[in-house]
MARKE-271717 format. One record per residue (C-alpha): residue in three letters; x, y negated, z. Coordinates in Angstrom, 1 decimal. Layout:
N
 residu      x      y      z
    ALA      X      Y      Z
...
REM end
This chain:
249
 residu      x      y      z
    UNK  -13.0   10.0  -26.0
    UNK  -12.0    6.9  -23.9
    UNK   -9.5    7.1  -21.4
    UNK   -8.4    4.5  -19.2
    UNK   -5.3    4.9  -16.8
    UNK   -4.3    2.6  -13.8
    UNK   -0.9    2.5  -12.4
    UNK   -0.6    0.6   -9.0
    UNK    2.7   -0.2   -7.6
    UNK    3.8   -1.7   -3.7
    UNK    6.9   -2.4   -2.4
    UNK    7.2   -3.8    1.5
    UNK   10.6   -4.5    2.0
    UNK   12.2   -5.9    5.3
    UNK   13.7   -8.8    6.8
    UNK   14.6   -9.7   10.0
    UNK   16.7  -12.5   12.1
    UNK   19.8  -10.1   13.0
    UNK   22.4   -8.7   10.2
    UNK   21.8   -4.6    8.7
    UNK   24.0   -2.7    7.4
    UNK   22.5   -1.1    3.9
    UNK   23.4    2.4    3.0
    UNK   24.5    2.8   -0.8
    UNK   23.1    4.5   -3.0
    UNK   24.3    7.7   -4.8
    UNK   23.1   10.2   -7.8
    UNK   23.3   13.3   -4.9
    UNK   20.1   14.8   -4.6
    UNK   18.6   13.8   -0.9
    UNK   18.4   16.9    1.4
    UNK   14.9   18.0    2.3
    UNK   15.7   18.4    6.6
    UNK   12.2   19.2    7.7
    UNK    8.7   20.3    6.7
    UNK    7.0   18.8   10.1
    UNK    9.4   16.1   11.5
    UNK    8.8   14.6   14.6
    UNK   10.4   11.3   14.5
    UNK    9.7    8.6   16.9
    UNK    8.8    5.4   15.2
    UNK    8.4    1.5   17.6
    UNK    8.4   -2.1   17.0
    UNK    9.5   -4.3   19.8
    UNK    7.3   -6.9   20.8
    UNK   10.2   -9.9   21.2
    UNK   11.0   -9.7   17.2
    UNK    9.2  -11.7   14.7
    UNK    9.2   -8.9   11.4
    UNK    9.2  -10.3    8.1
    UNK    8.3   -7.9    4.8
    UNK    8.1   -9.0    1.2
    UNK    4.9   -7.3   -0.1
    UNK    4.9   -7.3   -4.3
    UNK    2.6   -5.0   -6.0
    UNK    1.8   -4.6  -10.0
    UNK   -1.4   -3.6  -11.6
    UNK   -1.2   -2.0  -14.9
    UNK   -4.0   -0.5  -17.5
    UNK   -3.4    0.9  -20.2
    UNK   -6.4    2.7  -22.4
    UNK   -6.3    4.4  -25.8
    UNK   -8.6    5.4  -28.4
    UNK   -8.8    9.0  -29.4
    UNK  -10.3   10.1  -32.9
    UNK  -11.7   13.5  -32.0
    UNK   -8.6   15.9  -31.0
    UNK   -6.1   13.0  -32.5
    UNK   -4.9   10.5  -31.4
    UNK   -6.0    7.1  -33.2
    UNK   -3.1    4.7  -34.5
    UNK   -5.2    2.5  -32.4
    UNK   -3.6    1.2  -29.4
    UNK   -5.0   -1.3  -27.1
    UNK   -2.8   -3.1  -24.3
    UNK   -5.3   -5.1  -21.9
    UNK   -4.3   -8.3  -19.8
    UNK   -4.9   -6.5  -16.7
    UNK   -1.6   -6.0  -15.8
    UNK   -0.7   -8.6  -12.6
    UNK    1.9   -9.3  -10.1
    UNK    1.2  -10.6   -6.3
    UNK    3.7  -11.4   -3.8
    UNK    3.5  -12.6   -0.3
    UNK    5.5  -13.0    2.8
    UNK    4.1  -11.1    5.3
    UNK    4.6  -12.0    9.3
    UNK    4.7   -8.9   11.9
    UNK    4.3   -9.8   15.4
    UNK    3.8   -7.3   18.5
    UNK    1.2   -9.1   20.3
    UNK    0.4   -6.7   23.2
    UNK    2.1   -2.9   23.8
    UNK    0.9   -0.3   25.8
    UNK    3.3    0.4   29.0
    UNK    5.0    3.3   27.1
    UNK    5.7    1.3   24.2
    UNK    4.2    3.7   21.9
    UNK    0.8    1.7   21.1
    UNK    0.9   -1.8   19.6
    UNK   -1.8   -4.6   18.8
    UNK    0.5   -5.7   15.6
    UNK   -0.5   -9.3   14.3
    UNK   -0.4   -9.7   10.5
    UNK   -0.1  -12.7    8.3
    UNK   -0.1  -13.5    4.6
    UNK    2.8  -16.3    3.6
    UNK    3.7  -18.1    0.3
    UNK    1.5  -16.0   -1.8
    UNK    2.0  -16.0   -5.9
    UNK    0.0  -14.5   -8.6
    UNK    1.3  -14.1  -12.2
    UNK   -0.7  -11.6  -14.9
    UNK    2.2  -11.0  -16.6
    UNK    0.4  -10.4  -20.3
    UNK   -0.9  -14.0  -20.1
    UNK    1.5  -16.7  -19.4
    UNK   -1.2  -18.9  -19.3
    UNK   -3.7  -17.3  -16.9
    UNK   -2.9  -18.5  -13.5
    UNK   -5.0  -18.4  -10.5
    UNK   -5.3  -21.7   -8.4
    UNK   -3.6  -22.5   -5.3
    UNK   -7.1  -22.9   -3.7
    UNK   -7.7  -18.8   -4.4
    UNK   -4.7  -17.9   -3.2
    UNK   -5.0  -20.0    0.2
    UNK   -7.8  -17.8    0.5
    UNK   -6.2  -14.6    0.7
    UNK   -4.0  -16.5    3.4
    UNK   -5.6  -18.3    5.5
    UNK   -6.5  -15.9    8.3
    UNK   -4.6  -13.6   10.1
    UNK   -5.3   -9.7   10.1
    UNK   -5.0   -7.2   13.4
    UNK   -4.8   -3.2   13.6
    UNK   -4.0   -1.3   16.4
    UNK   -0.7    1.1   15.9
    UNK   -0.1    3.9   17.6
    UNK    3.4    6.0   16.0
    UNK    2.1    5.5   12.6
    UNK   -1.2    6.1   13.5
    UNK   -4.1    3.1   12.6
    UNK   -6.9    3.7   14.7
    UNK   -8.4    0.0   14.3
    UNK   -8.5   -3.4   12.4
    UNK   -9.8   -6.3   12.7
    UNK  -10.3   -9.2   10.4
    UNK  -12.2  -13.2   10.8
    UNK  -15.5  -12.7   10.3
    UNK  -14.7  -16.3    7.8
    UNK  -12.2  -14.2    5.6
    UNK  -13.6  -13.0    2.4
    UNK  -14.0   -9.8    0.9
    UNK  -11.3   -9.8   -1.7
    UNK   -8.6  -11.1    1.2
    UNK   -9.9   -8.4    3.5
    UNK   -9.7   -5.4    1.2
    UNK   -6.1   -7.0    0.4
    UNK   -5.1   -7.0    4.1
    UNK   -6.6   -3.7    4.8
    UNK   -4.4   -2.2    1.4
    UNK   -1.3   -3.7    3.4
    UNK   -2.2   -2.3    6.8
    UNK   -2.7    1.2    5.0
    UNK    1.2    0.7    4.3
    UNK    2.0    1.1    7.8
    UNK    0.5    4.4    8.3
    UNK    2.9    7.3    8.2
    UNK    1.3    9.7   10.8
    UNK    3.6   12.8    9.0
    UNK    0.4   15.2    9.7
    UNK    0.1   17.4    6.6
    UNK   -3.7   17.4    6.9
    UNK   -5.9   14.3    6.3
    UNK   -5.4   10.5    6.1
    UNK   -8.0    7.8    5.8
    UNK   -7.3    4.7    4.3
    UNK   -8.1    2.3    1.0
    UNK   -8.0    5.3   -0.6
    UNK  -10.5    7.2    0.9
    UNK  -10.0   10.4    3.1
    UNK   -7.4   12.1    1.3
    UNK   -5.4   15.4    1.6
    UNK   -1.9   14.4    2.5
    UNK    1.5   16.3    2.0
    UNK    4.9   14.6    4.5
    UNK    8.5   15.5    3.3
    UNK   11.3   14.5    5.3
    UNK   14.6   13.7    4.1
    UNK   17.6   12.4    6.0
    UNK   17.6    8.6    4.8
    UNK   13.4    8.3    3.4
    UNK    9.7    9.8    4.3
    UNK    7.7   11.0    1.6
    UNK    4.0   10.8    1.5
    UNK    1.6   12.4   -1.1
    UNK   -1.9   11.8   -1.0
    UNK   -4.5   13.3   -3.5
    UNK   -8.3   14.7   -3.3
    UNK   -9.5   11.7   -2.0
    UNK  -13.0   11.2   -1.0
    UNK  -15.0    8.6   -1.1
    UNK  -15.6    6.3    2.2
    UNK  -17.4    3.3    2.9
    UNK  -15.7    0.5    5.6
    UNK  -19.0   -1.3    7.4
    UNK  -20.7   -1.5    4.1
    UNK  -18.5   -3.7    2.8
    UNK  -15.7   -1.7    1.0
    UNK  -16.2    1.8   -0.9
    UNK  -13.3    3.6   -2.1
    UNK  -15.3    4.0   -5.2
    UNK  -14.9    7.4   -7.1
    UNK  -17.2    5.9   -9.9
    UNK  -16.8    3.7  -12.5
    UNK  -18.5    2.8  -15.5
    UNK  -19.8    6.8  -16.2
    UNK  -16.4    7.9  -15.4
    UNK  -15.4    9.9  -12.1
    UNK  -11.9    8.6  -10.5
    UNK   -9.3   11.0   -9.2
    UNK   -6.5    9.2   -7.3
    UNK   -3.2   10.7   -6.3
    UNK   -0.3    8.3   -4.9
    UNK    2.7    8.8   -3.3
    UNK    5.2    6.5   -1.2
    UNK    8.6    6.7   -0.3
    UNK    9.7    5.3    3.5
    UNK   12.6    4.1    4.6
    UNK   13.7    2.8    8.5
    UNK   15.9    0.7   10.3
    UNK   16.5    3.1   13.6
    UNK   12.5    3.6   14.3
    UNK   11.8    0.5   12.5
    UNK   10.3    0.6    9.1
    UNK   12.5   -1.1    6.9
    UNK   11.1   -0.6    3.5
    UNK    7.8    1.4    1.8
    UNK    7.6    1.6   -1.8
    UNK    4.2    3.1   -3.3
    UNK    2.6    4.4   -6.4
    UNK   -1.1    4.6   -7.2
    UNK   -2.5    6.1  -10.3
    UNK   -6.2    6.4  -11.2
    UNK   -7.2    8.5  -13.6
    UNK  -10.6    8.4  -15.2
    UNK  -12.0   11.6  -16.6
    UNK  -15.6   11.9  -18.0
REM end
């Protein structure tokens, strides 16, 4: 048997002009404060929000002799790290603040495969995934819409629209649909971070141009992930995910 096992880590961290105070961390176990919290979450439209996005693809697949494990071990070069700067601007809110036409844009953008010192992808590429801006309409954590140049490509889109997905932290323990698919989502609320787990997630398709495939190579996908907020007042400060895909015959 042949099993294959993806690991997909984000972290979105925030910047902005004015000083924060950082809370320190301790080993005390954070206290769970509610099972459906209502928290109020903004972004003003006069302050220019600046994230580091960095995210990590590994793979790692094994060889199984029958019930045993084979001394066999196989570590592929598909293990990556991109970064970017991300921009955040407000560029229209509804009258009660609560609905926002955010602006996104991709900065600096680096790509290393970190098994393969000498695999690099040109700058050309990477201006690619840069060069056009990115919109989605946000409503409380809600993302009802997006829009992307119809000049952007397909691998910078499905990039941006993995980003956007970031931002979405509804806290409905029900359904969510994003890059993912339309998955079965579970919110825990702690006093300093959110908690989001998704699993079950069902395959979509965005405009015929994106599937959230469930099927690769003769082997079914089942995705589970979970991220871990944390805010600045009703800012989103930081958001620090963890994908896994797990192929199964």
């Amino acid at each position: 048997m042949f099993k294959v096992m993806f690991i997909i880590l984000y972290c979105l961290l925030f910047s902005t002009v004015y000083s924060s105070t950082e809370n320190k961390t301790t080993n005390e176990k954070p206290e769970k404060i509610s099972e459906k919290p209502g928290k109020l979450y903004e972004f003003q439209s006069n302050i220019d929000y600046v994230y580091h996005y960095s995210t990590d693809i590994h793979m790692d697949h094994k060889i199984w002799a029958g019930s045993e494990e084979s001394h066999i071990k196989r570590h592929s070069d598909a293990a990556f790290h991109l970064y970017a700067r991300l921009n955040l601007t407000s560029v229209w809110r509804s009258a009660d603040g609560e609905q926002h036409l955010l602006k996104l844009e991709l900065k600096e953008a680096r790509f290393v495969n970190r098994t393969n010192s000498h695999s690099m992808i040109d700058c050309l590429a990477l201006s690619t995934l840069t060069r056009y801006p990115a919109m989605f309409i946000w409503n409380q954590g809600i993302i009802s819409l997006s829009y992307f140049n119809e000049n952007d490509n397909l691998a910078a889109i499905n990039l941006k629209k993995g980003i956007i997905s970031l931002f979405q932290y509804k806290q409905d323990n029900a359904s969510e649909t994003d890059t993912l698919g339309t998955c079965k989502t579970e919110y825990r609320m702690y006093e300093k971070s959110l908690v989001k787990d998704k699993s079950e997630c069902s395959n979509i398709k965005y405009n015929d141009e994106y599937s959230s495939a469930k099927q690769v190579l003769n082997y079914s996908i089942d995705f589970q992930s979970t991220c871990v907020y944390t805010f600045d007042n009703s800012t989103l400060k930081s958001s620090s995910c963890s994908d896994i895909a797990l192929p199964r015959l």
